[in-house]
C-alpha positions as a LaTeX table, in Angstrom:
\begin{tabular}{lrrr}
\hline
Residue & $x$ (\AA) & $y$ (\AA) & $z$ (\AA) \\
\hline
Unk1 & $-3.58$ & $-0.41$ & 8.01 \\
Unk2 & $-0.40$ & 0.98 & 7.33 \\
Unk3 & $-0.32$ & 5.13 & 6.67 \\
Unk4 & 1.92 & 4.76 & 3.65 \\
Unk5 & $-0.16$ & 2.60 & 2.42 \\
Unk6 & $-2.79$ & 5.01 & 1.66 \\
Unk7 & $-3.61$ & 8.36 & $-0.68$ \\
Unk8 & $-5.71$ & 11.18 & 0.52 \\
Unk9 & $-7.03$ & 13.94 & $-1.66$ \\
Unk10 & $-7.99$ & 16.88 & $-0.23$ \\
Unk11 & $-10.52$ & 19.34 & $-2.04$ \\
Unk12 & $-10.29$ & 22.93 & $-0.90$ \\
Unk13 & $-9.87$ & 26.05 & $-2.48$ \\
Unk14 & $-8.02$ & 27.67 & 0.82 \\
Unk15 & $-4.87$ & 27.29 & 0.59 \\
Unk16 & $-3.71$ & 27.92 & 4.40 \\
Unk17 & $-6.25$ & 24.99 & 5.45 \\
Unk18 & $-4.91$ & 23.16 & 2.51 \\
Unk19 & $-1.46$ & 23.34 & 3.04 \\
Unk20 & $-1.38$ & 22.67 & 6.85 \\
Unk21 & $-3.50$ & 19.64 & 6.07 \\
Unk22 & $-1.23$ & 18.28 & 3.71 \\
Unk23 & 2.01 & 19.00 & 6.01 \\
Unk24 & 0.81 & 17.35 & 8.65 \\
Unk25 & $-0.75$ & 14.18 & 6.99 \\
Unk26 & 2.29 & 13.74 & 4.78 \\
Unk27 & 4.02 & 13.69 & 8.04 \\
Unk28 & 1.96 & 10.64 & 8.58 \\
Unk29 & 3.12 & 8.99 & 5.89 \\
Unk30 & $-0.28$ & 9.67 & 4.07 \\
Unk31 & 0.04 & 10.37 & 0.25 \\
Unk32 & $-1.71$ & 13.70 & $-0.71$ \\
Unk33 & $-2.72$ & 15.31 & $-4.15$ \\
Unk34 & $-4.71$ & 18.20 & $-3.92$ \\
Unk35 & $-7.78$ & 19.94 & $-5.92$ \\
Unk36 & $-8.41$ & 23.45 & $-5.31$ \\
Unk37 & $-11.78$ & 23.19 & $-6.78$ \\
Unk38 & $-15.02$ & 20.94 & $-7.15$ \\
Unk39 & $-14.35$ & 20.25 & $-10.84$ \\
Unk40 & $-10.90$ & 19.19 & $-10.80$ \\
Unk41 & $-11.44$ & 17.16 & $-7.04$ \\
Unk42 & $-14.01$ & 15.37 & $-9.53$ \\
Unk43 & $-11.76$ & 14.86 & $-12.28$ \\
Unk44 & $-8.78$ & 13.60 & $-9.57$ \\
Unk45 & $-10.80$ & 11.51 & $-7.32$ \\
Unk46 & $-12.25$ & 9.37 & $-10.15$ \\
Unk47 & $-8.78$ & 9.28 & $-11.99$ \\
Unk48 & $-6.74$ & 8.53 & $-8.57$ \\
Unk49 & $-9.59$ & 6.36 & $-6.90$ \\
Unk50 & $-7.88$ & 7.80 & $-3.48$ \\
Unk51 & $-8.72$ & 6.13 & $-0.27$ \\
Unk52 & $-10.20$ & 9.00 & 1.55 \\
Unk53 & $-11.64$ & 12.28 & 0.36 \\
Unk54 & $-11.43$ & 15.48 & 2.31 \\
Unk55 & $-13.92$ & 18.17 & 1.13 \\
Unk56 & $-14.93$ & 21.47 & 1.22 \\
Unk57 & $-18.32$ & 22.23 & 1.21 \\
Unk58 & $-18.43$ & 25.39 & $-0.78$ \\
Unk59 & $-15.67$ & 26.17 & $-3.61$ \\
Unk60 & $-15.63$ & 27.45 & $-7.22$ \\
Unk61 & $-16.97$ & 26.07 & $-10.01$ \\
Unk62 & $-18.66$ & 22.65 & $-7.95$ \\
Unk63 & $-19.96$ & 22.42 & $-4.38$ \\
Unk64 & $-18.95$ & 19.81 & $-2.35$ \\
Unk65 & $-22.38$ & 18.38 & $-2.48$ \\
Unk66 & $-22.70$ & 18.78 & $-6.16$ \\
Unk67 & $-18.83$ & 16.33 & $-5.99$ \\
Unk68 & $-20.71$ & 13.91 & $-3.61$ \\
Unk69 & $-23.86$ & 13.87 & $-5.81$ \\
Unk70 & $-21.83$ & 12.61 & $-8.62$ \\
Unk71 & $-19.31$ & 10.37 & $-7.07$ \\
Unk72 & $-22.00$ & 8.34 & $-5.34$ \\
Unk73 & $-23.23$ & 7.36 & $-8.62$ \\
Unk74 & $-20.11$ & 6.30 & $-10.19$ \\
Unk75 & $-18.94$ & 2.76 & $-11.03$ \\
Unk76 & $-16.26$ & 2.09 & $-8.18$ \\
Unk77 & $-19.06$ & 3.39 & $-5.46$ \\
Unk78 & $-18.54$ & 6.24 & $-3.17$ \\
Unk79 & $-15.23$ & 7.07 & $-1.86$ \\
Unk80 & $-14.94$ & 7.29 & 1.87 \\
Unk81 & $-15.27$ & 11.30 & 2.40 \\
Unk82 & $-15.14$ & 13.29 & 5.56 \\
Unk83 & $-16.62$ & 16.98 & 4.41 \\
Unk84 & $-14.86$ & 20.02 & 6.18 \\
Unk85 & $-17.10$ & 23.50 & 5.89 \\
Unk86 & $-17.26$ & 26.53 & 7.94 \\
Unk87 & $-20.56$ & 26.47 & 7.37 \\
Unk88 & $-23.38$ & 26.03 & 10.83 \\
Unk89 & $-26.46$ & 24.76 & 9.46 \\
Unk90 & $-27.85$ & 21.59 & 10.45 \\
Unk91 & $-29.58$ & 20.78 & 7.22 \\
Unk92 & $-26.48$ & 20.87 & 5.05 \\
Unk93 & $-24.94$ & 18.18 & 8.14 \\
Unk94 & $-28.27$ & 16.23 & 7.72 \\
Unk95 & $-27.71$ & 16.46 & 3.81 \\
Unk96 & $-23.88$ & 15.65 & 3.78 \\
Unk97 & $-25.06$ & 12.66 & 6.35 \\
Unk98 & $-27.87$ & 11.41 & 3.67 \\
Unk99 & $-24.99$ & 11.51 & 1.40 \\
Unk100 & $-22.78$ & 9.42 & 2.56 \\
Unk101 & $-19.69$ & 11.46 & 4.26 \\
Unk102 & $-18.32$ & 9.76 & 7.65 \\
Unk103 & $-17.30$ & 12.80 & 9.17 \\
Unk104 & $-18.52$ & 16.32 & 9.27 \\
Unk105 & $-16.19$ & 18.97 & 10.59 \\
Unk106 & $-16.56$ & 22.84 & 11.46 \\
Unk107 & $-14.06$ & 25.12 & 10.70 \\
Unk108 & $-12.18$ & 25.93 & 12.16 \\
Unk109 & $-10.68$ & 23.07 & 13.40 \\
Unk110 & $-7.39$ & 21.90 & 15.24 \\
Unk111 & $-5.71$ & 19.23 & 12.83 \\
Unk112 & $-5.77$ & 16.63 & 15.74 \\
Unk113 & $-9.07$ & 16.33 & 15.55 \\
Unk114 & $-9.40$ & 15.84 & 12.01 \\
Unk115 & $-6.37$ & 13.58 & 12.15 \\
Unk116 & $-8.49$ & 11.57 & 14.62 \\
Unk117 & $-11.21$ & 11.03 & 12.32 \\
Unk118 & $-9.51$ & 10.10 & 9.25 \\
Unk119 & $-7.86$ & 7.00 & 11.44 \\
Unk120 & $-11.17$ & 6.35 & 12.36 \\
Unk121 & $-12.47$ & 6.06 & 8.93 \\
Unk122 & $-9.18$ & 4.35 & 7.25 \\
Unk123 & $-9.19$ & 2.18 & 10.26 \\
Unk124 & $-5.95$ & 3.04 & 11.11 \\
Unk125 & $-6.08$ & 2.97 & 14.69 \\
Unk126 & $-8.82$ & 1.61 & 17.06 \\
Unk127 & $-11.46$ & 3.74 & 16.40 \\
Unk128 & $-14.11$ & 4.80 & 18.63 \\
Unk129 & $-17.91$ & 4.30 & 18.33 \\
Unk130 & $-19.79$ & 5.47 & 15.34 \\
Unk131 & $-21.51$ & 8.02 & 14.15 \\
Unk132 & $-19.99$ & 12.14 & 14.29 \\
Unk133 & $-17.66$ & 13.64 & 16.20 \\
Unk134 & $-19.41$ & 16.64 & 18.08 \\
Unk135 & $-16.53$ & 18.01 & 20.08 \\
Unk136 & $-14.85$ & 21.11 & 19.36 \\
\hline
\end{tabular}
């Protein structure tokens, strides 16, 4: 499917990461809004309905798993999400995995590699096998 085609929110409360995300992915043709908190990526996601969610794990006022607690209960189902963190434990992968996201990255990360995993999960190119992508 077509880049243009699609929105992207992106739920961080650093800016940097934020803004070099959304340079690049509006580059693409991708259309981006942007939460810089849990609360208000809550409040846009389920007004906006976007077609992938980037996420923090930890932000003010709601945790990325407190935003993916919530918007796998809500009527339209769970948003695709692919959660970013700089965060190295393997339960809160195993968690964010029981929850649903389709991608877990580290930070920090070089923006190919998370451009490569958002056309895997929008299907945008011919994607690869599944499951998470481990390399660096």
């Amino acid at each position: 499917m077509n880049p243009q085609q699609r929105t992207i929110l992106l739920v961080d409360d650093d800016h940097e990461i934020v803004e070099s995300m959304r340079t690049i992915l509006e580059n693409k043709g991708y259309r981006i809004l942007v939460a810089r908190d849990g609360n208000s990526g809550l409040m846009v996601a389920e007004r906006e309905n976007p077609d992938l969610l980037i996420l923090d794990m930890m932000m003010p006022k709601k945790s990325g798993f407190l935003v993916l607690e919530k918007l796998r209960s809500r009527p339209g189902g769970m948003i695709p999400t692919i959660m970013i963190t700089g965060n190295e434990g393997s339960r809160h992968r195993a968690y964010a995995e029981m929850l649903g996201v389709r991608d877990y990255i580290r930070k920090p990360f070089a923006m190919e590699k998370l451009v490569r995993a958002i056309d895997k999960v929008l299907g945008v190119k011919a994607g690869g096998g599944a499951g998470f992508d481990d390399e660096a």
